[in-house]
VOLOLO-263703 format. One record per residue (C-alpha): residue in one letter; y, x, z. Coordinates in nm, 4 decimals. Example, Ala and Ser with C-alpha at 12.3 -4.5 7.8 and 13.67 -1.06 7.14 Angstrom:
BEGIN
<node A,<-0.4500,1.2300,0.7800>>
<node S,<-0.1060,1.3670,0.7140>>
# end
This chain:
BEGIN
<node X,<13.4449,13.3029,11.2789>>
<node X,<13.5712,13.4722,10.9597>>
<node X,<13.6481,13.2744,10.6555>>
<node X,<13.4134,13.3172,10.3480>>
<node X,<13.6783,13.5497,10.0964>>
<node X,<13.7735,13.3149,9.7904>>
<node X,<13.5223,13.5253,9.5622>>
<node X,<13.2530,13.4013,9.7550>>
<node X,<13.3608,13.0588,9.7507>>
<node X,<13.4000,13.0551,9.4020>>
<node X,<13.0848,13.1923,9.3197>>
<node X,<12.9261,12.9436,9.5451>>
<node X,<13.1035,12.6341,9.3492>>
<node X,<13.0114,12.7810,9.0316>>
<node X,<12.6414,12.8221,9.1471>>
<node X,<12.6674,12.4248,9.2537>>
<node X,<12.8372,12.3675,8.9241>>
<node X,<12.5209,12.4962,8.7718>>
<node X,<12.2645,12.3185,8.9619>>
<node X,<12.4326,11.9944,8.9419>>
<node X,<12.5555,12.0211,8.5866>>
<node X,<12.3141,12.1586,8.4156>>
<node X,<12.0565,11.8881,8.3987>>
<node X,<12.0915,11.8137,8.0311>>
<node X,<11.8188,11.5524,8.0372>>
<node X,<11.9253,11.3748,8.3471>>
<node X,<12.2842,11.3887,8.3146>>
<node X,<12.5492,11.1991,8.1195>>
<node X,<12.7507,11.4312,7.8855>>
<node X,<13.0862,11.4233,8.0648>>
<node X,<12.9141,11.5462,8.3938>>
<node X,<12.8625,11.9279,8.2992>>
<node X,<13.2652,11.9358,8.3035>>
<node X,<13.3492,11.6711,8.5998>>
<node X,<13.5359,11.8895,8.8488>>
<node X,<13.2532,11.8848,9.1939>>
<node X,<13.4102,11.7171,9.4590>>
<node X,<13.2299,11.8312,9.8209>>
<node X,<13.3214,11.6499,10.1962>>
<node X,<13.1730,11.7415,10.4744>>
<node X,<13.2405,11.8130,10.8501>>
<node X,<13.1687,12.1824,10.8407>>
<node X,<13.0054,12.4715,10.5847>>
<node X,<12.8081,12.7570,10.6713>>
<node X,<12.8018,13.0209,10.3686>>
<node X,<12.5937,13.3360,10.3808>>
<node X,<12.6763,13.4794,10.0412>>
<node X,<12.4273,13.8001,10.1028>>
<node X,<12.0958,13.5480,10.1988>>
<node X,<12.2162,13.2948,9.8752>>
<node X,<12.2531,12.9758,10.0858>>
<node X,<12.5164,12.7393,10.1764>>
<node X,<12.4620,12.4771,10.4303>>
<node X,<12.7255,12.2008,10.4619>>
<node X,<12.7109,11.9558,10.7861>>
<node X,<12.8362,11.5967,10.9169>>
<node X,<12.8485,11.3588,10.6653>>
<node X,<12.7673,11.6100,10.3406>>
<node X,<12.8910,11.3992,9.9795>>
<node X,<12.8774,11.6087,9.6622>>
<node X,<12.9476,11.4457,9.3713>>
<node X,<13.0064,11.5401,9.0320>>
<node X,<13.0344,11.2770,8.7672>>
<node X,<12.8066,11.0267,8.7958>>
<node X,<12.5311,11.2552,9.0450>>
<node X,<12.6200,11.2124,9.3446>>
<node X,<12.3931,11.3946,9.6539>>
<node X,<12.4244,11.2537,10.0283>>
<node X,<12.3170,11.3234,10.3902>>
<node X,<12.3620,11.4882,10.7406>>
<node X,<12.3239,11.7974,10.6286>>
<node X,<12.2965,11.9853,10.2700>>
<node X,<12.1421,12.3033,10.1929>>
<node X,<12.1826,12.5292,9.8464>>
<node X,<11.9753,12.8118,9.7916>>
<node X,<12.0657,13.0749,9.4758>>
<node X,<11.8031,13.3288,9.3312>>
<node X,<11.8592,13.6574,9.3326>>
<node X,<12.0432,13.6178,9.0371>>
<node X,<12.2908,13.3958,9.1890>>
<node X,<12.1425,13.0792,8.9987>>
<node X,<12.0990,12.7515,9.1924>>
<node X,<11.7585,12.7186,9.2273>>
<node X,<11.7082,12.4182,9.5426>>
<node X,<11.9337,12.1505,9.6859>>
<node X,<11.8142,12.0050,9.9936>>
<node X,<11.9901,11.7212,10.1645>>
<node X,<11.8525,11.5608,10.5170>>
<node X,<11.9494,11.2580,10.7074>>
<node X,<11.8084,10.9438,10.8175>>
<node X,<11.9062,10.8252,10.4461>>
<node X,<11.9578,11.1319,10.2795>>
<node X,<12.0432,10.9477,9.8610>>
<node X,<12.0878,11.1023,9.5738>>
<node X,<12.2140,10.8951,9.2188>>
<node X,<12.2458,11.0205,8.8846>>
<node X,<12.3154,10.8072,8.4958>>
<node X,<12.0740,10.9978,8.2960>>
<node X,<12.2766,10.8564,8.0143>>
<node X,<12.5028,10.5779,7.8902>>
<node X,<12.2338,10.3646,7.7301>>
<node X,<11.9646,10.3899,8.1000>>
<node X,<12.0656,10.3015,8.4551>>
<node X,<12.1383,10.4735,8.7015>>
<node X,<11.8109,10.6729,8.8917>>
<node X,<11.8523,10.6145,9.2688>>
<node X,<11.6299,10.7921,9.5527>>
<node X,<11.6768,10.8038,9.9033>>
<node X,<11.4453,10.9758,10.1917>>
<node X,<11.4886,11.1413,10.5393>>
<node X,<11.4607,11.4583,10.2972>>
<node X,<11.5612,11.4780,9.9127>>
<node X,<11.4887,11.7825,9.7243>>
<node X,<11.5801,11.9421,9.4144>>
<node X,<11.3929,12.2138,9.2407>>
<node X,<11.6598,12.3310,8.9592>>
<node X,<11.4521,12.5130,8.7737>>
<node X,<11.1585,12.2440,8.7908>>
<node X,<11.3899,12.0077,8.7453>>
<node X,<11.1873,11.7689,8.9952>>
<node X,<11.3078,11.5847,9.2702>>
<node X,<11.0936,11.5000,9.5731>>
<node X,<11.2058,11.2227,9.7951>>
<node X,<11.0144,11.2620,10.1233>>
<node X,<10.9862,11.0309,10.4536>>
<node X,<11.0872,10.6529,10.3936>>
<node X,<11.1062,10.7577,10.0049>>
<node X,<11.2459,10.4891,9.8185>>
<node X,<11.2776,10.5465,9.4091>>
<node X,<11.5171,10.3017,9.1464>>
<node X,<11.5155,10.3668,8.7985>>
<node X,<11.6452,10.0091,8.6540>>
<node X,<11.4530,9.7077,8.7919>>
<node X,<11.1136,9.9708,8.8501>>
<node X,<11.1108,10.0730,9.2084>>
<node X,<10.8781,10.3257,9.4042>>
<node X,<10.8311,10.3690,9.7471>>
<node X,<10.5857,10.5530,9.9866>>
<node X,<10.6016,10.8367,10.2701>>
<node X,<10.6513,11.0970,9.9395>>
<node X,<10.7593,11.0113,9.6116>>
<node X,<10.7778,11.2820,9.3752>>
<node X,<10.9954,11.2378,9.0295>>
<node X,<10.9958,11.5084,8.7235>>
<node X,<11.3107,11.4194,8.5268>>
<node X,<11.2488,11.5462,8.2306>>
<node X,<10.8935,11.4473,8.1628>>
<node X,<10.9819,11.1333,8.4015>>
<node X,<10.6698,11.1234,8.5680>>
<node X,<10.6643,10.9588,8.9372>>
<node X,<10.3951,11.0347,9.1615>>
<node X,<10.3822,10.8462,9.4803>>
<node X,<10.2016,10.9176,9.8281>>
<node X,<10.1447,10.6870,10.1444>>
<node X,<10.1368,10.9874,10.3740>>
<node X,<10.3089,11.3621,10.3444>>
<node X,<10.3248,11.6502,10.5549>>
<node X,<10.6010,11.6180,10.8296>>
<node X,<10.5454,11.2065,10.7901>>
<node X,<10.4307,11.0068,11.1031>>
<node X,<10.2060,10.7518,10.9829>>
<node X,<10.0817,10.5620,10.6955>>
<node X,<10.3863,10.4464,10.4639>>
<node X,<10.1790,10.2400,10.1997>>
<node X,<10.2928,10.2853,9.8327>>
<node X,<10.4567,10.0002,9.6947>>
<node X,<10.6006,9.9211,9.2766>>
<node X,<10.7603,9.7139,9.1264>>
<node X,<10.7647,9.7616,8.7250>>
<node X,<11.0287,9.5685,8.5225>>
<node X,<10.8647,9.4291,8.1834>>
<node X,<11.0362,9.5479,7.8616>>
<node X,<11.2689,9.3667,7.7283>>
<node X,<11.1697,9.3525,7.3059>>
<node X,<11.4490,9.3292,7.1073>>
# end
């Protein structure tokens, strides 16, 4: 096996430096120039294809987003932008502070996605959605940061079964 050069590697981080830090809308401040910590058992980089694909206990984390599961894919466009994180497991999570006045947005799923460009985040299989005390959960829940939209499903493609949609909506608190 020959080791990815260090060119490579760095364009990779900065690539994952852009997906994960440049969510403006989603992201607290100090998190577009938190140094991005990765663990995992193994990495498989293909620089010429655009993908990286990190296995066995995968934890990104850069400020407060932090990405889990068994196994994380990146994908970069052809012009070496980050364009979708994938991360699979049996609880694949991912958590973000959006910023320091909201909580921190939780989702978890046998598959969590993240369309950069989009910025939308699909939580798929078991999905399971926290945004305060408001919680979502279904086969497919389906979250568009900046608009913060959430659009739920009972079944999805790839889902055995009937995973009813359940909420719970926190009332505002008035001031």
């Amino acid at each position: 096996m020959t080791r990815p050069s260090t060119t490579h590697l760095l364009a990779l981080c900065l690539g994952l430096a852009t997906c994960l830090g440049s969510s403006a809308a989603l992201a607290l401040e100090s998190d577009r120039t938190a140094p991005i910590q990765v663990e995992a058992d193994q990495l498989d980089l293909d620089d010429k294809a655009g993908t990286a694909v990190y296995t066995g206990n995968v934890r990104i984390q850069q400020g407060s987003m932090l990405l889990t599961g068994d196994r994380v894919e990146i994908r970069r466009n052809n012009k070496g932008e980050l364009s979708l994180a994938t991360a699979t497991g049996q609880r694949a999570y991912l958590e973000q502070k959006p910023s320091p006045e909201e909580p921190v947005v939780k989702g978890w799923g046998h598959r969590v996605i993240y369309h950069v460009p989009e910025r939308r985040i699909e939580l798929i299989n078991q999905a399971e959605l926290h945004k305060g005390g408001d919680t979502f959960d279904g086969a497919y829940v389906e979250y568009f940061l900046d608009r913060k939209v959430v659009q739920a499903r009972s079944s999805a493609e790839g889902v055995q079964g009937n995973q009813r949609i359940r909420m719970t909506l926190e009332p505002e608190q008035g001031n």
